[in-house]
C-alpha positions as MATLAB code, in Angstrom:
seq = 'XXXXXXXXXXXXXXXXXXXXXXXXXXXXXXXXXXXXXXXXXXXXXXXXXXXXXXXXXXXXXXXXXXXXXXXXXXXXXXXXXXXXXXXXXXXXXXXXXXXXXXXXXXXXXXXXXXXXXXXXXXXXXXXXXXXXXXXXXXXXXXXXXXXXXXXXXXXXXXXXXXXXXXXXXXXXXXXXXXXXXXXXXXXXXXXXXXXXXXXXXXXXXXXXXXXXXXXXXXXXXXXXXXXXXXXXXXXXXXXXXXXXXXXXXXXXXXXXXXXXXXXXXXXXXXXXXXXXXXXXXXXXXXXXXXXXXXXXXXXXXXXXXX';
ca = [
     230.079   78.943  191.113;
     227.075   77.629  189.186;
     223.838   78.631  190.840;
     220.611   76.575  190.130;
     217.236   78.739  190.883;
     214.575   76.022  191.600;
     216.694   73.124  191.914;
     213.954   70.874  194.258;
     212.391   69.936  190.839;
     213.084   67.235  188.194;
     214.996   69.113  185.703;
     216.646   70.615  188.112;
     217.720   67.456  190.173;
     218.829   66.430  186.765;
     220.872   69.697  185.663;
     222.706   69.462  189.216;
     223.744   65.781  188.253;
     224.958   67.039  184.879;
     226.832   69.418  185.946;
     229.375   67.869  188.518;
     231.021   66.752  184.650;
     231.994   70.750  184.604;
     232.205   71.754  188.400;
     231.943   70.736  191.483;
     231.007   74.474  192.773;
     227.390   74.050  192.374;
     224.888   76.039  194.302;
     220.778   74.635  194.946;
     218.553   77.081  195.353;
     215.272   76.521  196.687;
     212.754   77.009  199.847;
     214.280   73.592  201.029;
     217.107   72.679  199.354;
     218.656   68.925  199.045;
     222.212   67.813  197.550;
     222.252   66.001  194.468;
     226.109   65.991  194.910;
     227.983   65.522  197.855;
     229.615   68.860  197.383;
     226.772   70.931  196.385;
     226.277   74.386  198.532;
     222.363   74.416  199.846;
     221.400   77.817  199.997;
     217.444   78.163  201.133;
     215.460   81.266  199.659;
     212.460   82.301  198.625;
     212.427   82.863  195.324;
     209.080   85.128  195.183;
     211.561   87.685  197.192;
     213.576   89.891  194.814;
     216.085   90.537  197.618;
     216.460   86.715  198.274;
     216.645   86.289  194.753;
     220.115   88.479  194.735;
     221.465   86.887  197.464;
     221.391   83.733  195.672;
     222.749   84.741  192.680;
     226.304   86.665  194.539;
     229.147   85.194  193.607;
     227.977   83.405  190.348;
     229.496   82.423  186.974;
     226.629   80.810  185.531;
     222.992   81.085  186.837;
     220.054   78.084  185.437;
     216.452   79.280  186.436;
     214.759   75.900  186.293;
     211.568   77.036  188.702;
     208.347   76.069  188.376;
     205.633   78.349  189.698;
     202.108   76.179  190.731;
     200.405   75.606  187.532;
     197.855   78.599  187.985;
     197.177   81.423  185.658;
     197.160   83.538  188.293;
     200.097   82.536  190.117;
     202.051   82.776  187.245;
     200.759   86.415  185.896;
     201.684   87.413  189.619;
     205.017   85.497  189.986;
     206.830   85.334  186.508;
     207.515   88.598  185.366;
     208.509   89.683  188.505;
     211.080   87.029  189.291;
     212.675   87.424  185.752;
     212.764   91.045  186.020;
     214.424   90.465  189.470;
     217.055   87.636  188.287;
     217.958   89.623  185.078;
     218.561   92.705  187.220;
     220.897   90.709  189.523;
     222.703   88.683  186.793;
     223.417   92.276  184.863;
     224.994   93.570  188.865;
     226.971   90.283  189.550;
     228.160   90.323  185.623;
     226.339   86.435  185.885;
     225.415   84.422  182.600;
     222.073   82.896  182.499;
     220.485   80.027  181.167;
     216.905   80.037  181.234;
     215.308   76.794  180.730;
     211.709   77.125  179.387;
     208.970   75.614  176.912;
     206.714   75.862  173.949;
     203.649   77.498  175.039;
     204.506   81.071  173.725;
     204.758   79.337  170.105;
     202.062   79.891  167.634;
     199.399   77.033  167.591;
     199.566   76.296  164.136;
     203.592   76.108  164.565;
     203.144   72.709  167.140;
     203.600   70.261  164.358;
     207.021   71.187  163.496;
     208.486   73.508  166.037;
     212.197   74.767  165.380;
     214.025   77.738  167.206;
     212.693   79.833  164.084;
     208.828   79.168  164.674;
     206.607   81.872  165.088;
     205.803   83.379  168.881;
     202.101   83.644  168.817;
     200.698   82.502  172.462;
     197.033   81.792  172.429;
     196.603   80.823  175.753;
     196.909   82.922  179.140;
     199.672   81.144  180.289;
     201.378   81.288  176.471;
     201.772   84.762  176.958;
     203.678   84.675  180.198;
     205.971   82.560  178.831;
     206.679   84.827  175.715;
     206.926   88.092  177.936;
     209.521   86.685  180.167;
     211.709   84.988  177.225;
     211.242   88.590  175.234;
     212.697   90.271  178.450;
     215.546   88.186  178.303;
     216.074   88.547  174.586;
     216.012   92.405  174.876;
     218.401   92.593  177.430;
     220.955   90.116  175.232;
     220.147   92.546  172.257;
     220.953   95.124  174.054;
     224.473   93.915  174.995;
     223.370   94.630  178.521;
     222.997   90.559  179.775;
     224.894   87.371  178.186;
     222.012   84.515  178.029;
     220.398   81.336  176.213;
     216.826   80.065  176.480;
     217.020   76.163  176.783;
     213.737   75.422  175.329;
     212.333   71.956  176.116;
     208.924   69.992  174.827;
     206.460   68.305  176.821;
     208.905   65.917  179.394;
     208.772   62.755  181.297;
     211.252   60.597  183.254;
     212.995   58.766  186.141;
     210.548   60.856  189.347;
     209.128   63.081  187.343;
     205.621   64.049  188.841;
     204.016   65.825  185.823;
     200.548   64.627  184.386;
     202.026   61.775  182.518;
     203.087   60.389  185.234;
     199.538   60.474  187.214;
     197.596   59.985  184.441;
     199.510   57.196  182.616;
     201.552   55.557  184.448;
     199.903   55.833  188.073;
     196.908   54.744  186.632;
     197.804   51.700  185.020;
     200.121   50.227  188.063;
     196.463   50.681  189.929;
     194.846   48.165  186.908;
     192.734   51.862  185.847;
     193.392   53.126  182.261;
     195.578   55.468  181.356;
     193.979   58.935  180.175;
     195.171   60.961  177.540;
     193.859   64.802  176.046;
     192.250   65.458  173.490;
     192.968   63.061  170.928;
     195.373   59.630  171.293;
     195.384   59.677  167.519;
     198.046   62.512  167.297;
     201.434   62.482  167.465;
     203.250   63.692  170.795;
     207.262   63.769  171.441;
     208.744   64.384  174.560;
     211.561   65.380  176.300;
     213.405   62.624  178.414;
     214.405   64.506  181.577;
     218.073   63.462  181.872;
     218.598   64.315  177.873;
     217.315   67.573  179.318;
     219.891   68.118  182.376;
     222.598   66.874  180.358;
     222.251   69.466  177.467;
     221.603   72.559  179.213;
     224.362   71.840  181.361;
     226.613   71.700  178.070;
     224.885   74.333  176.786;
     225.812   76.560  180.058;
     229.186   75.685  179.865;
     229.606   76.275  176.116;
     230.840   79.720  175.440;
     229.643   80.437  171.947;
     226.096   78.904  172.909;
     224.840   82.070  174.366;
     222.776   84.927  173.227;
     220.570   82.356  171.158;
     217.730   79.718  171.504;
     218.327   76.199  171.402;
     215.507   72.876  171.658;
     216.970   70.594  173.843;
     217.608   66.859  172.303;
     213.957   65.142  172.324;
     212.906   61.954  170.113;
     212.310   61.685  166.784;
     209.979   58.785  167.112;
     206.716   59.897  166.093;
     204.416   58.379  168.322;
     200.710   58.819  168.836;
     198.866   59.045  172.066;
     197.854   55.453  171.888;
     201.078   54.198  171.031;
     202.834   55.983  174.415;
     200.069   54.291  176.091;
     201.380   51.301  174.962;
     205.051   51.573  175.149;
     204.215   52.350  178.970;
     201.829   49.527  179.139;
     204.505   47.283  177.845;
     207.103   47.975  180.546;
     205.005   47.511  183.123;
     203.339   44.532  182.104;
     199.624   45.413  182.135;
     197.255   45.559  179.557;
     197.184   48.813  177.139;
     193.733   50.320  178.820;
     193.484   54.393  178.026;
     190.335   56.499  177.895;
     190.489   59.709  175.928;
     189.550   62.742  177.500;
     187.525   65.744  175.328;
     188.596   69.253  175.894;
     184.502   69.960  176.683;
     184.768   67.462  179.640;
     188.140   69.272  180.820;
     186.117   72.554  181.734;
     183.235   70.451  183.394;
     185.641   68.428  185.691;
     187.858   71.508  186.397;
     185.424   72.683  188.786;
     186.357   69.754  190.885;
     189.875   69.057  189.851;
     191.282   72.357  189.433;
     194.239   71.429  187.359;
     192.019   70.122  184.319;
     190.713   73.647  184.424;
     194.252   75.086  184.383;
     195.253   72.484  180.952;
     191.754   73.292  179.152;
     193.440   76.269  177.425;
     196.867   73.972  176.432;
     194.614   71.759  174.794;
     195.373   72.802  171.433;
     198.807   70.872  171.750;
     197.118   67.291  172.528;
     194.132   68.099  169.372;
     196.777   68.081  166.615;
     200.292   66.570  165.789;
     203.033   67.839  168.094;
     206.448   67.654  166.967;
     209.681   69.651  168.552;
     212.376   69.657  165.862;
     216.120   69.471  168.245;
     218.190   68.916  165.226;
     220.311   72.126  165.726;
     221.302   70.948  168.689;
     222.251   67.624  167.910;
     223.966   68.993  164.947;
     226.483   71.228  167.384;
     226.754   68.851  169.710;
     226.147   65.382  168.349;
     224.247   64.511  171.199;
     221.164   62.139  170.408;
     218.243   61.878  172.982;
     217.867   58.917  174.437;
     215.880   56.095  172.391;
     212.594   55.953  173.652;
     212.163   52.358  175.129;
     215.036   52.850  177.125;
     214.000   55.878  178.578;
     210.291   54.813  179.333;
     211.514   51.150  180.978;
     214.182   54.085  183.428;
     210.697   56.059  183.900;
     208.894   52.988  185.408;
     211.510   51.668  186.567;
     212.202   54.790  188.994;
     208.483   54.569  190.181;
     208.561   50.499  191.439;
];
């Protein structure tokens, strides 16, 4: 059995796809849980419940925590630790393997030009340092010889249904004839994670033995790519003029009193100001898997949304 925690979202939708290539005992964990295969076991749980949370995981070989807690500070400082401490407890008692899939806020800032599985963990934002706290708790427990584990780490991600802030602020806006609004600066360089590149490789990555106990950045583009230029590779697909508006990390915490969510990115900002580049090549060196070349995977992205 291979047990997804948090399966309702994209990457997880994605991972359950991926993995019918290795099993078809897959188990979809979520509040209300849908099949992505016919043969997929729904299993409906609150993850915020420890005791819920072991439940779940009973029985399993492999467990992928692909959750996503509401993008709140707060929310996450309450929910985060808590659940990992909870699924690493019950992974250790069901002798489980785990595959967290994560991201790059508990990296350094000065790191986000050229991030590799070496760079330095140095969160500067609230939310940064959630995310390194829960990937050190794995990490000590896999030092310890006490839990067998890998940290899927992904960039920034878009694709097919993906309802993330590229997809409202980009691509929503310019089937509506509005421009498209991107942080900061649309001067900078940005790659991203195509979703099913992501679901494919941690599900290889889960079912590759000598993967474990180690960090790995999931297969994401090489094209370097500004702001202005995504704007326009999105444009392109869906036939609309290239409109975008650029907007400053001052305005973020003025309009975050009234759109909460701006409030909540004001402190990621520092990944949108300068060049952003996630390095995957140890991945695709192992694996000789190459992400997915970018106009093919933006025209599958609009395409999913018409």
């Amino acid at each position: 059995m291979q047990t997804i925690l948090g399966a309702s979202g994209t990457v997880g939708v994605e991972l359950a796809k991926a993995l019918k290539t290795y099993t078809d005992k897959i188990r979809i964990v979520s509040r209300n849980p849908k099949k992505t295969n016919e043969s997929d076991e729904l299993f409906p749980a609150d993850l915020t419940d420890s005791s819920q949370i072991d439940k779940a995981i009973q029985g399993s070989e492999i467990v992928y925590v692909t959750i996503g807690f509401e993008y709140k500070l707060k929310v996450w400082q309450a929910n985060w630790p808590k659940f990992m401490k909870a699924v690493i407890e019950s992974c250790q008692n069901h002798q489980a393997k785990l595959v967290f899939f994560d991201n790059v806020y508990m990296y350094d800032p000065s790191e986000i030009p050229n991030m590799t599985e070496e760079s330095r963990i140095n969160p500067s934002s609230g939310k940064g340092k959630i995310r390194a706290e829960i990937a050190q708790m794995i990490l000590s427990e896999v030092e310890k010889g006490k839990l067998t584990a890998l940290i899927a780490r992904s960039a920034d991600f878009y694709g097919p249904k993906c309802m993330n802030s590229m997809t409202q602020t980009i691509i929503e806006n310019l089937k509506k004839g509005k421009k498209a609004m991107w942080l900061a600066s649309a001067d900078k360089m940005h790659n991203f994670t195509f979703t099913p590149d992501a679901g494919k490789a941690t599900a290889l990555l889960g079912n590759t033995p000598d993967a474990y106990n180690q960090v790995w950045h999931l297969p994401t583009t090489h094209d370097k790519l500004t702001g202005k230029q995504w704007v326009e590779k999105f444009a392109q697909a869906l036939g609309v003029e290239p409109k975008y508006s650029v907007l400053p990390v001052w305005m973020m915490g003025i309009l975050g009193i009234f759109i909460p969510i701006l409030g909540e990115l004001k402190e990621m900002s520092y990944q949108n100001d300068r060049d952003y580049f996630f390095d995957s090549s140890k991945f695709e060196k192992r694996f000789d898997l190459k992400p997915t070349p970018v106009d093919v995977a933006v025209h599958e992205t609009v395409n999913s949304y018409s």
